[in-house]
Backbone as CSV, one residue per row, in Angstrom:
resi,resn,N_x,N_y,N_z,CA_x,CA_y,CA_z,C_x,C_y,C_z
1,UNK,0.811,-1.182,0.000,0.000,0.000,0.000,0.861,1.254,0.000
2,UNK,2.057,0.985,0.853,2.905,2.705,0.621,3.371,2.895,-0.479
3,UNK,3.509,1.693,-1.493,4.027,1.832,-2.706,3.390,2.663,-3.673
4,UNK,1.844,2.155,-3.393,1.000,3.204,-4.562,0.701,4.193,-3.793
5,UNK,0.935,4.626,-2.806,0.867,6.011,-2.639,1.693,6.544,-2.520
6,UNK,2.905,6.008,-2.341,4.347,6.900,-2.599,4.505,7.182,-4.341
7,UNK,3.709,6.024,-5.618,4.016,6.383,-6.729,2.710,7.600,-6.945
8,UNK,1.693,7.259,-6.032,0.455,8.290,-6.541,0.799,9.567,-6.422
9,UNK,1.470,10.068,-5.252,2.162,11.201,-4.532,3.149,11.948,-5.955
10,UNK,4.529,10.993,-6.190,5.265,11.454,-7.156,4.970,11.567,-8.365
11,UNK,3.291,11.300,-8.631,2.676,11.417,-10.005,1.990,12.831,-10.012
12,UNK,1.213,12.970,-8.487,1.157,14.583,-8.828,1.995,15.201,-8.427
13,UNK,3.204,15.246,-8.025,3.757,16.321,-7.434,4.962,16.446,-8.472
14,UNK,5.000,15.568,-9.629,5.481,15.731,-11.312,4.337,17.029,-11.914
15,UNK,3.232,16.258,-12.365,2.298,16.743,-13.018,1.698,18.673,-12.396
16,UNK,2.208,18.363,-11.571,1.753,19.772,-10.479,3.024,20.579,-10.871
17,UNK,4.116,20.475,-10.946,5.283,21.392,-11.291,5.675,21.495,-13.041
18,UNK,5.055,20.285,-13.596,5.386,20.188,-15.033,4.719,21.017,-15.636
19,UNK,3.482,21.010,-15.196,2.325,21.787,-15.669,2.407,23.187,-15.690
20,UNK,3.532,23.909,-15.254,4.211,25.586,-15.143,4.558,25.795,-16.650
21,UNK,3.933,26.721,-16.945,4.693,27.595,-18.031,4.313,29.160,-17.909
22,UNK,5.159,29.522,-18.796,4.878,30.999,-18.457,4.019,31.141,-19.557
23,UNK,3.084,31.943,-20.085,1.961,31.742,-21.365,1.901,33.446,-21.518
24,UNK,2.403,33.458,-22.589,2.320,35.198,-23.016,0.773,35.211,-24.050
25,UNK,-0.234,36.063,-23.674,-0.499,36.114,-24.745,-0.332,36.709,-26.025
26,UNK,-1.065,36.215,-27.463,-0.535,37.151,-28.706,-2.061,37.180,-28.744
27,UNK,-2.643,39.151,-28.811,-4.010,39.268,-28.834,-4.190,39.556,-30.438
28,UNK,-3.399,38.757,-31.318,-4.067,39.028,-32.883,-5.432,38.482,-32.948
29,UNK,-5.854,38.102,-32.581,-7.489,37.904,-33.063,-8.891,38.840,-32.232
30,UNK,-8.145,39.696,-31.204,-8.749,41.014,-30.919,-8.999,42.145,-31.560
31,UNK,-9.965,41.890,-32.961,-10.430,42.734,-33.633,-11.254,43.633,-32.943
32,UNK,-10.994,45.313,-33.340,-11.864,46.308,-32.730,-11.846,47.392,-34.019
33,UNK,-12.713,47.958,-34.345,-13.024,49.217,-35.359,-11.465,50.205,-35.249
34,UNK,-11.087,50.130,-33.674,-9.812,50.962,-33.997,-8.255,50.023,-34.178
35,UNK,-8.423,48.833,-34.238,-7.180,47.888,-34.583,-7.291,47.516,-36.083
36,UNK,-8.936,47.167,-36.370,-8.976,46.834,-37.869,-9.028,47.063,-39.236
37,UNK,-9.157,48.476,-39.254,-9.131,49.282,-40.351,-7.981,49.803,-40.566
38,UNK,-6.667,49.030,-41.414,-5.705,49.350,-41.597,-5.044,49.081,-43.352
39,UNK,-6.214,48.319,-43.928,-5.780,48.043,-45.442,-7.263,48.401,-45.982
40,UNK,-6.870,48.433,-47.298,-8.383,48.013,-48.288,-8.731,47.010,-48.029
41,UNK,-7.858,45.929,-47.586,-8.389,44.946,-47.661,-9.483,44.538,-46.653
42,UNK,-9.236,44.865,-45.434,-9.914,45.239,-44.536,-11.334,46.157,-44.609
43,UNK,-10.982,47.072,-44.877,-12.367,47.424,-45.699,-13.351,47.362,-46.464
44,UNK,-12.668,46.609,-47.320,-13.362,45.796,-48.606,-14.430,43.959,-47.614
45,UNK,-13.776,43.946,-46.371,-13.926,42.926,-45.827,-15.725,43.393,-44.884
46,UNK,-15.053,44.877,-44.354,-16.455,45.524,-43.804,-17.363,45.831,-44.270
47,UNK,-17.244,46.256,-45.640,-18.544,46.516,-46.418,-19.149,45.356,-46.942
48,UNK,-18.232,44.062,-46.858,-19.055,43.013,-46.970,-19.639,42.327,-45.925
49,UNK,-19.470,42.837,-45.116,-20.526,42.343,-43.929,-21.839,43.306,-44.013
50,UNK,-21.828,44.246,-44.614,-22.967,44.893,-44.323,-23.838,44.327,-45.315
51,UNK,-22.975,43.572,-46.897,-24.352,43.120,-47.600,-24.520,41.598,-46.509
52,UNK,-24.124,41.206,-46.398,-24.607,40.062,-45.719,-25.398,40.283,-44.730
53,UNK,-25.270,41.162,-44.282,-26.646,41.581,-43.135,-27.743,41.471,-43.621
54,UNK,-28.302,41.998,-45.164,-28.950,42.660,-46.096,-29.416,41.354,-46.518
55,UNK,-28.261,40.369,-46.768,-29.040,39.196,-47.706,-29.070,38.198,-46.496
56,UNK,-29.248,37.999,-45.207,-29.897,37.091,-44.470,-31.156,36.980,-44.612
57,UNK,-31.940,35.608,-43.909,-33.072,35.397,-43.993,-33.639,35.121,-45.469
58,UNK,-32.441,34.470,-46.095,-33.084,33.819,-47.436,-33.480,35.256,-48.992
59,UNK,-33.492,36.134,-48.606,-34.076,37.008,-49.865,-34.024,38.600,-49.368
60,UNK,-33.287,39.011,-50.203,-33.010,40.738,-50.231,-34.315,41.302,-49.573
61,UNK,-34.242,42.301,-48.528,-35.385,42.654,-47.979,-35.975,42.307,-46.644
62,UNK,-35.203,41.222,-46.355,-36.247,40.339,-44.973,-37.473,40.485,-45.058
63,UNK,-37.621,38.484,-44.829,-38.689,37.723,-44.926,-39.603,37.891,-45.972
64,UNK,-38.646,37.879,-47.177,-39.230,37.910,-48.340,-40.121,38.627,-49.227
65,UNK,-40.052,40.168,-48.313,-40.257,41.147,-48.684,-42.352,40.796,-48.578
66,UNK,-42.449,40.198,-46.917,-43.024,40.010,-46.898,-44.302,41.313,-46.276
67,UNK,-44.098,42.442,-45.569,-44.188,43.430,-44.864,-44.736,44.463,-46.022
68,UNK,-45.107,43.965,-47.124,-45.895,44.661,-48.354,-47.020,43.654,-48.370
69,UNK,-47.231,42.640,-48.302,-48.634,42.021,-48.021,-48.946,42.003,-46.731
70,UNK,-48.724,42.928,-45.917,-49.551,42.901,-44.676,-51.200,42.733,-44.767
71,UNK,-51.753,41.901,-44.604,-53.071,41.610,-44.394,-53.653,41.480,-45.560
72,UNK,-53.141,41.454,-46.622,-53.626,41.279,-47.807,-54.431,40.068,-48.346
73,UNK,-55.243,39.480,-49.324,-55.370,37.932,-49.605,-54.182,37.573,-50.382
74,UNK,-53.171,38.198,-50.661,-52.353,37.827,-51.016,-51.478,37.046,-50.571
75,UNK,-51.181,36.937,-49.200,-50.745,36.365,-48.232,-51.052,35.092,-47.533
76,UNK,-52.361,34.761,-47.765,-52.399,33.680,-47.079,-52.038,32.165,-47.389
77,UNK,-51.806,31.455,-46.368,-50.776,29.886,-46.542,-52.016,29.397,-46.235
78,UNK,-51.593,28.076,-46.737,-52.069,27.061,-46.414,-51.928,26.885,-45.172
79,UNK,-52.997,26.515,-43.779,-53.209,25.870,-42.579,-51.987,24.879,-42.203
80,UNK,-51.991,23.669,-43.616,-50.891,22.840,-43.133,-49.349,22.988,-43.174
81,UNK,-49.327,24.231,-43.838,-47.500,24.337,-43.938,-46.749,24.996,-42.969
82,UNK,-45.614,25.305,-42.426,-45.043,26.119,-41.425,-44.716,27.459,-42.002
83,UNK,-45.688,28.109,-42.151,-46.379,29.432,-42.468,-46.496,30.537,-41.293
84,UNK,-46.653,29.842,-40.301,-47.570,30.522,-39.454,-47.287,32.415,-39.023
85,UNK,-46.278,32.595,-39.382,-45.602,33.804,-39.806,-46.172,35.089,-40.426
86,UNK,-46.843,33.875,-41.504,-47.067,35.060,-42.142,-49.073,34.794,-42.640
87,UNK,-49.823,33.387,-42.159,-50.757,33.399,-41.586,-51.068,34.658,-41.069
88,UNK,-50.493,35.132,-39.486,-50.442,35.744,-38.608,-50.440,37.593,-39.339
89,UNK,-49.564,37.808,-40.083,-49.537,38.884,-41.013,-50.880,38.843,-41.798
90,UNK,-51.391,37.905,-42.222,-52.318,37.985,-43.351,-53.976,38.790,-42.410
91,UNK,-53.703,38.074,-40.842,-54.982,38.266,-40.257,-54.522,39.938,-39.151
92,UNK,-53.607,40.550,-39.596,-52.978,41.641,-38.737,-52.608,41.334,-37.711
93,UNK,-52.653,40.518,-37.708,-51.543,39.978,-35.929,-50.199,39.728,-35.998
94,UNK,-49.085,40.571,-36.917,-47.690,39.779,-36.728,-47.399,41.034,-35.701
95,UNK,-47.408,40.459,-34.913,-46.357,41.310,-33.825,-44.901,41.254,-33.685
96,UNK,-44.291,41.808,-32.094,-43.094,41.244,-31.896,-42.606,40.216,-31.694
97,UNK,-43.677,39.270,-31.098,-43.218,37.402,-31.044,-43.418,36.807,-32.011
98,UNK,-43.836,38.142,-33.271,-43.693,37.204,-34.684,-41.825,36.866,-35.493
99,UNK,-41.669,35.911,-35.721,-40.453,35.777,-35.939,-40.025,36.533,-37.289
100,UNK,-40.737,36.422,-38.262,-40.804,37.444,-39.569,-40.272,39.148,-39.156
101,UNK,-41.270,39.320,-38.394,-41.062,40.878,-37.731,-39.809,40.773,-36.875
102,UNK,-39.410,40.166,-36.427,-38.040,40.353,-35.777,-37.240,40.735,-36.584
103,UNK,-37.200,39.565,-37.874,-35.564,39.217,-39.062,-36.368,40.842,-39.390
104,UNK,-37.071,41.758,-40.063,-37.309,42.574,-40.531,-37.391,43.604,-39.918
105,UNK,-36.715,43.677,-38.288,-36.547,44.812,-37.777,-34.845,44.272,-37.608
106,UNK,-34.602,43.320,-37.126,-33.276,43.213,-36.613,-32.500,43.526,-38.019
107,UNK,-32.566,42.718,-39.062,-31.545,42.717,-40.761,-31.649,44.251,-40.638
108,UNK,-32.474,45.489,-41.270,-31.683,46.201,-40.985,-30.540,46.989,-39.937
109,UNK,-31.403,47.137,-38.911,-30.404,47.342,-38.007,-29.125,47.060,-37.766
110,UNK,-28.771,45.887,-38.509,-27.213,44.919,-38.103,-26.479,46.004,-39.429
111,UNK,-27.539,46.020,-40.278,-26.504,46.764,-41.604,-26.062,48.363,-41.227
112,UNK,-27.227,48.798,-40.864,-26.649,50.099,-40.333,-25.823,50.234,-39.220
113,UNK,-25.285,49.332,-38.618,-24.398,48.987,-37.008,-23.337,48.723,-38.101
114,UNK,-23.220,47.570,-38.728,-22.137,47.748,-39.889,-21.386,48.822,-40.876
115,UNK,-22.446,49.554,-41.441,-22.068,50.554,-42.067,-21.250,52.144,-41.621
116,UNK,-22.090,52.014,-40.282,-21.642,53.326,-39.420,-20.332,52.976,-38.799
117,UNK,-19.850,51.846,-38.655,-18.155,51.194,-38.374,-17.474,51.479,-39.148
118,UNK,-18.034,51.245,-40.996,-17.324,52.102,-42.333,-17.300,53.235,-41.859
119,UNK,-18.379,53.911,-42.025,-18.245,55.230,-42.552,-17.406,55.813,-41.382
120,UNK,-17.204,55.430,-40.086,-16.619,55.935,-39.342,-14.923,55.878,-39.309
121,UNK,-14.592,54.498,-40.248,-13.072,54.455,-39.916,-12.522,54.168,-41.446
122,UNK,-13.270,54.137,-42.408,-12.813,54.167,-43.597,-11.491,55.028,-43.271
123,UNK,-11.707,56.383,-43.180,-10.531,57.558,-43.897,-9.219,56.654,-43.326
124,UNK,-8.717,55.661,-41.883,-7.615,55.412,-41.147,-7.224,54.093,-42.288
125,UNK,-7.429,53.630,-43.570,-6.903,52.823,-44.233,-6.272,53.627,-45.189
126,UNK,-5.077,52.398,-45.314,-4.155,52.965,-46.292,-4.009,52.167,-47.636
127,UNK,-4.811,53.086,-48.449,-5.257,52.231,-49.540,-5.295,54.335,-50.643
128,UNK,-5.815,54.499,-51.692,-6.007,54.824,-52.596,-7.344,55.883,-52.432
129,UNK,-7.346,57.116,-52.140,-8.557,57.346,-51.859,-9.596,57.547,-52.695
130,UNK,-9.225,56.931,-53.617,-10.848,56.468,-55.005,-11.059,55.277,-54.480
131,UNK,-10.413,54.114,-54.116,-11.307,53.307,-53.332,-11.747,53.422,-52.302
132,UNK,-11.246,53.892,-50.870,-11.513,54.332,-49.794,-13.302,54.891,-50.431
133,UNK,-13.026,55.914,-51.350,-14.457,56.507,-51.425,-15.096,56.249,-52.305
134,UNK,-15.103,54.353,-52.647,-15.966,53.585,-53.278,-16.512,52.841,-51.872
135,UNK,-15.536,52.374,-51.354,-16.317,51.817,-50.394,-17.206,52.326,-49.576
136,UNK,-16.832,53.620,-49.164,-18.109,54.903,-48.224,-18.878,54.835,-48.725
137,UNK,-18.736,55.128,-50.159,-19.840,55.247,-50.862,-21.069,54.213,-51.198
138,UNK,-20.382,52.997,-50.707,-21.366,52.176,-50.581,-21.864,52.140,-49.236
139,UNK,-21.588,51.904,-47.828,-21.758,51.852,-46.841,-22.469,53.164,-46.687
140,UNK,-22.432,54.078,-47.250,-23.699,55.148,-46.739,-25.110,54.744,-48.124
141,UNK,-24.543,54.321,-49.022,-25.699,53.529,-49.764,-26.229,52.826,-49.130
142,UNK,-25.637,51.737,-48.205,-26.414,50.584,-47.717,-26.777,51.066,-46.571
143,UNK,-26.696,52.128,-45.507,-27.371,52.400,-44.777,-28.374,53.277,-44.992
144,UNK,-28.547,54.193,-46.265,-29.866,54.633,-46.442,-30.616,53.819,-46.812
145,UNK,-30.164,52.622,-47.575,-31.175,51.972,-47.911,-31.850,50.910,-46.046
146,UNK,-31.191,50.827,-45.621,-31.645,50.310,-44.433,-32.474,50.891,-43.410
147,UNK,-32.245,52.654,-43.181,-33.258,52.878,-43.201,-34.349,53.121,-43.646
148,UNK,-34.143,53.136,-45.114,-35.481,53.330,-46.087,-36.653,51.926,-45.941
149,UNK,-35.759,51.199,-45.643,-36.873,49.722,-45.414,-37.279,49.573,-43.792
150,UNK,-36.523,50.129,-43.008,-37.452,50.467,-41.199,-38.369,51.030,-41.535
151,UNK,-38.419,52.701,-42.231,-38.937,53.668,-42.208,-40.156,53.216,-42.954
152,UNK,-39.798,52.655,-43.647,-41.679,52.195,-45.087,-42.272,51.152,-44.063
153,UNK,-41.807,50.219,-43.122,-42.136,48.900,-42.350,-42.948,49.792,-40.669
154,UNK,-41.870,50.731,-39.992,-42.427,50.821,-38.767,-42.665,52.420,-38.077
155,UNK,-42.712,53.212,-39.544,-42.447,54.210,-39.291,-40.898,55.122,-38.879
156,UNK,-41.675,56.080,-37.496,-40.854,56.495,-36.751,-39.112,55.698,-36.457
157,UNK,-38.410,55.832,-36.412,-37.576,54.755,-36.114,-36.320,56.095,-35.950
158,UNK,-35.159,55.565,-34.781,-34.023,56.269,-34.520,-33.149,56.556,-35.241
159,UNK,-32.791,57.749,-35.626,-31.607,57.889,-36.696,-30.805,57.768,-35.909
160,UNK,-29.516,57.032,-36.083,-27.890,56.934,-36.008,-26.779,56.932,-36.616
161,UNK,-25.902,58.054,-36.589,-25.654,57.889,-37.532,-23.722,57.753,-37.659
162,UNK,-23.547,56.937,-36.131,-22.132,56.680,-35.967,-22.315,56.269,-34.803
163,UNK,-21.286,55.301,-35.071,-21.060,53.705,-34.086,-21.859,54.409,-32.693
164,UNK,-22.541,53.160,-32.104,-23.374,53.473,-30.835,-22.676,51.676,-30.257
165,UNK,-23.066,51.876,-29.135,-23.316,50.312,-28.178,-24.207,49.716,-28.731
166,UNK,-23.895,48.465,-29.011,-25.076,47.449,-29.388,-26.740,46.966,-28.470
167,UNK,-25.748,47.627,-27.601,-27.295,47.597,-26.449,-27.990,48.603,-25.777
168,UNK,-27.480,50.178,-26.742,-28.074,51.590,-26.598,-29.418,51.157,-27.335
169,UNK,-30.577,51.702,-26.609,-31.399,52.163,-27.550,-32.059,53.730,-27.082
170,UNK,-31.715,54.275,-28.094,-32.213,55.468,-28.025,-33.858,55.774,-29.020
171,UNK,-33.902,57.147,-27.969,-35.624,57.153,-28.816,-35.277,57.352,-30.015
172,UNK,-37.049,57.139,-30.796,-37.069,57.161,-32.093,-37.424,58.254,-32.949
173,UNK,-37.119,58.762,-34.203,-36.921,60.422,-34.360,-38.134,60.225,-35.338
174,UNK,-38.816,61.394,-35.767,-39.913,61.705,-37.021,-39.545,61.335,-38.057
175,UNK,-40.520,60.886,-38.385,-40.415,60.001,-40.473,-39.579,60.851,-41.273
176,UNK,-39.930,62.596,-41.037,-39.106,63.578,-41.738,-37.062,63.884,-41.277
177,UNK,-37.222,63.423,-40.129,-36.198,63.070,-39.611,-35.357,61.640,-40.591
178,UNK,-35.891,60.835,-40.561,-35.238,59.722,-41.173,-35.022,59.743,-43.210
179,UNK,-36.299,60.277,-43.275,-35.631,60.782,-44.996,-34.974,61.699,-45.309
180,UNK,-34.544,62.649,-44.266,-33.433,63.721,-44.321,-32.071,63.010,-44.323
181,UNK,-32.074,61.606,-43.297,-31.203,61.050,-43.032,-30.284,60.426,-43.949
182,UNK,-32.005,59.454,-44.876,-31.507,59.127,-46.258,-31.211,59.549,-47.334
183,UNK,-31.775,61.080,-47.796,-31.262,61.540,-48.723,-29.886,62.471,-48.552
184,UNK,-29.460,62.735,-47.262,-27.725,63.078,-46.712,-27.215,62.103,-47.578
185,UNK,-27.259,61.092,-47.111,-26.566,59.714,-47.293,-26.129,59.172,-48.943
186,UNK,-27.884,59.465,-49.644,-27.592,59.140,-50.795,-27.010,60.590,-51.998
Protein backbone atom coordinates (compact mmCIF):
# COMPACT_ATOMS: atom_id res chain seq x y z
CA UNK A 1 0.00 0.00 0.00
CA UNK A 2 2.91 2.71 0.62
CA UNK A 3 4.03 1.83 -2.71
CA UNK A 4 1.00 3.20 -4.56
CA UNK A 5 0.87 6.01 -2.64
CA UNK A 6 4.35 6.90 -2.60
CA UNK A 7 4.02 6.38 -6.73
CA UNK A 8 0.46 8.29 -6.54
CA UNK A 9 2.16 11.20 -4.53
CA UNK A 10 5.26 11.45 -7.16
CA UNK A 11 2.68 11.42 -10.01
CA UNK A 12 1.16 14.58 -8.83
CA UNK A 13 3.76 16.32 -7.43
CA UNK A 14 5.48 15.73 -11.31
CA UNK A 15 2.30 16.74 -13.02
CA UNK A 16 1.75 19.77 -10.48
CA UNK A 17 5.28 21.39 -11.29
CA UNK A 18 5.39 20.19 -15.03
CA UNK A 19 2.32 21.79 -15.67
CA UNK A 20 4.21 25.59 -15.14
CA UNK A 21 4.69 27.59 -18.03
CA UNK A 22 4.88 31.00 -18.46
CA UNK A 23 1.96 31.74 -21.37
CA UNK A 24 2.32 35.20 -23.02
CA UNK A 25 -0.50 36.11 -24.75
CA UNK A 26 -0.54 37.15 -28.71
CA UNK A 27 -4.01 39.27 -28.83
CA UNK A 28 -4.07 39.03 -32.88
CA UNK A 29 -7.49 37.90 -33.06
CA UNK A 30 -8.75 41.01 -30.92
CA UNK A 31 -10.43 42.73 -33.63
CA UNK A 32 -11.86 46.31 -32.73
CA UNK A 33 -13.02 49.22 -35.36
CA UNK A 34 -9.81 50.96 -34.00
CA UNK A 35 -7.18 47.89 -34.58
CA UNK A 36 -8.98 46.83 -37.87
CA UNK A 37 -9.13 49.28 -40.35
CA UNK A 38 -5.71 49.35 -41.60
CA UNK A 39 -5.78 48.04 -45.44
CA UNK A 40 -8.38 48.01 -48.29
CA UNK A 41 -8.39 44.95 -47.66
CA UNK A 42 -9.91 45.24 -44.54
CA UNK A 43 -12.37 47.42 -45.70
CA UNK A 44 -13.36 45.80 -48.61
CA UNK A 45 -13.93 42.93 -45.83
CA UNK A 46 -16.46 45.52 -43.80
CA UNK A 47 -18.54 46.52 -46.42
CA UNK A 48 -19.06 43.01 -46.97
CA UNK A 49 -20.53 42.34 -43.93
CA UNK A 50 -22.97 44.89 -44.32
CA UNK A 51 -24.35 43.12 -47.60
CA UNK A 52 -24.61 40.06 -45.72
CA UNK A 53 -26.65 41.58 -43.13
CA UNK A 54 -28.95 42.66 -46.10
CA UNK A 55 -29.04 39.20 -47.71
CA UNK A 56 -29.90 37.09 -44.47
CA UNK A 57 -33.07 35.40 -43.99
CA UNK A 58 -33.08 33.82 -47.44
CA UNK A 59 -34.08 37.01 -49.86
CA UNK A 60 -33.01 40.74 -50.23
CA UNK A 61 -35.38 42.65 -47.98
CA UNK A 62 -36.25 40.34 -44.97
CA UNK A 63 -38.69 37.72 -44.93
CA UNK A 64 -39.23 37.91 -48.34
CA UNK A 65 -40.26 41.15 -48.68
CA UNK A 66 -43.02 40.01 -46.90
CA UNK A 67 -44.19 43.43 -44.86
CA UNK A 68 -45.89 44.66 -48.35
CA UNK A 69 -48.63 42.02 -48.02
CA UNK A 70 -49.55 42.90 -44.68
CA UNK A 71 -53.07 41.61 -44.39
CA UNK A 72 -53.63 41.28 -47.81
CA UNK A 73 -55.37 37.93 -49.60
CA UNK A 74 -52.35 37.83 -51.02
CA UNK A 75 -50.75 36.36 -48.23
CA UNK A 76 -52.40 33.68 -47.08
CA UNK A 77 -50.78 29.89 -46.54
CA UNK A 78 -52.07 27.06 -46.41
CA UNK A 79 -53.21 25.87 -42.58
CA UNK A 80 -50.89 22.84 -43.13
CA UNK A 81 -47.50 24.34 -43.94
CA UNK A 82 -45.04 26.12 -41.42
CA UNK A 83 -46.38 29.43 -42.47
CA UNK A 84 -47.57 30.52 -39.45
CA UNK A 85 -45.60 33.80 -39.81
CA UNK A 86 -47.07 35.06 -42.14
CA UNK A 87 -50.76 33.40 -41.59
CA UNK A 88 -50.44 35.74 -38.61
CA UNK A 89 -49.54 38.88 -41.01
CA UNK A 90 -52.32 37.98 -43.35
CA UNK A 91 -54.98 38.27 -40.26
CA UNK A 92 -52.98 41.64 -38.74
CA UNK A 93 -51.54 39.98 -35.93
CA UNK A 94 -47.69 39.78 -36.73
CA UNK A 95 -46.36 41.31 -33.83
CA UNK A 96 -43.09 41.24 -31.90
CA UNK A 97 -43.22 37.40 -31.04
CA UNK A 98 -43.69 37.20 -34.68
CA UNK A 99 -40.45 35.78 -35.94
CA UNK A 100 -40.80 37.44 -39.57
CA UNK A 101 -41.06 40.88 -37.73
CA UNK A 102 -38.04 40.35 -35.78
CA UNK A 103 -35.56 39.22 -39.06
CA UNK A 104 -37.31 42.57 -40.53
CA UNK A 105 -36.55 44.81 -37.78
CA UNK A 106 -33.28 43.21 -36.61
CA UNK A 107 -31.54 42.72 -40.76
CA UNK A 108 -31.68 46.20 -40.99
CA UNK A 109 -30.40 47.34 -38.01
CA UNK A 110 -27.21 44.92 -38.10
CA UNK A 111 -26.50 46.76 -41.60
CA UNK A 112 -26.65 50.10 -40.33
CA UNK A 113 -24.40 48.99 -37.01
CA UNK A 114 -22.14 47.75 -39.89
CA UNK A 115 -22.07 50.55 -42.07
CA UNK A 116 -21.64 53.33 -39.42
CA UNK A 117 -18.15 51.19 -38.37
CA UNK A 118 -17.32 52.10 -42.33
CA UNK A 119 -18.25 55.23 -42.55
CA UNK A 120 -16.62 55.93 -39.34
CA UNK A 121 -13.07 54.45 -39.92
CA UNK A 122 -12.81 54.17 -43.60
CA UNK A 123 -10.53 57.56 -43.90
CA UNK A 124 -7.62 55.41 -41.15
CA UNK A 125 -6.90 52.82 -44.23
CA UNK A 126 -4.15 52.97 -46.29
CA UNK A 127 -5.26 52.23 -49.54
CA UNK A 128 -6.01 54.82 -52.60
CA UNK A 129 -8.56 57.35 -51.86
CA UNK A 130 -10.85 56.47 -55.01
CA UNK A 131 -11.31 53.31 -53.33
CA UNK A 132 -11.51 54.33 -49.79
CA UNK A 133 -14.46 56.51 -51.42
CA UNK A 134 -15.97 53.58 -53.28
CA UNK A 135 -16.32 51.82 -50.39
CA UNK A 136 -18.11 54.90 -48.22
CA UNK A 137 -19.84 55.25 -50.86
CA UNK A 138 -21.37 52.18 -50.58
CA UNK A 139 -21.76 51.85 -46.84
CA UNK A 140 -23.70 55.15 -46.74
CA UNK A 141 -25.70 53.53 -49.76
CA UNK A 142 -26.41 50.58 -47.72
CA UNK A 143 -27.37 52.40 -44.78
CA UNK A 144 -29.87 54.63 -46.44
CA UNK A 145 -31.17 51.97 -47.91
CA UNK A 146 -31.64 50.31 -44.43
CA UNK A 147 -33.26 52.88 -43.20
CA UNK A 148 -35.48 53.33 -46.09
CA UNK A 149 -36.87 49.72 -45.41
CA UNK A 150 -37.45 50.47 -41.20
CA UNK A 151 -38.94 53.67 -42.21
CA UNK A 152 -41.68 52.19 -45.09
CA UNK A 153 -42.14 48.90 -42.35
CA UNK A 154 -42.43 50.82 -38.77
CA UNK A 155 -42.45 54.21 -39.29
CA UNK A 156 -40.85 56.49 -36.75
CA UNK A 157 -37.58 54.76 -36.11
CA UNK A 158 -34.02 56.27 -34.52
CA UNK A 159 -31.61 57.89 -36.70
CA UNK A 160 -27.89 56.93 -36.01
CA UNK A 161 -25.65 57.89 -37.53
CA UNK A 162 -22.13 56.68 -35.97
CA UNK A 163 -21.06 53.71 -34.09
CA UNK A 164 -23.37 53.47 -30.84
CA UNK A 165 -23.32 50.31 -28.18
CA UNK A 166 -25.08 47.45 -29.39
CA UNK A 167 -27.30 47.60 -26.45
CA UNK A 168 -28.07 51.59 -26.60
CA UNK A 169 -31.40 52.16 -27.55
CA UNK A 170 -32.21 55.47 -28.02
CA UNK A 171 -35.62 57.15 -28.82
CA UNK A 172 -37.07 57.16 -32.09
CA UNK A 173 -36.92 60.42 -34.36
CA UNK A 174 -39.91 61.70 -37.02
CA UNK A 175 -40.41 60.00 -40.47
CA UNK A 176 -39.11 63.58 -41.74
CA UNK A 177 -36.20 63.07 -39.61
CA UNK A 178 -35.24 59.72 -41.17
CA UNK A 179 -35.63 60.78 -45.00
CA UNK A 180 -33.43 63.72 -44.32
CA UNK A 181 -31.20 61.05 -43.03
CA UNK A 182 -31.51 59.13 -46.26
CA UNK A 183 -31.26 61.54 -48.72
CA UNK A 184 -27.73 63.08 -46.71
CA UNK A 185 -26.57 59.71 -47.29
CA UNK A 186 -27.59 59.14 -50.79
Amino acid sequence: MDIKYSILTAVAVFGLFSGCQNLEEDPKANLTPGTYFKTQSDLDGAVSAIYIQFARDGAWGFTNRSTSYFGSDDFTTDPGLNKEDFRLFDRLSGGSANGSMVAQWQGPWQGIYQANNVIANYGKVTSTDELKNQSAGQAYFLRALGYYYLVRTFGPVPVILTPIDVDDRPDRDPVEKVYAAIIDDL
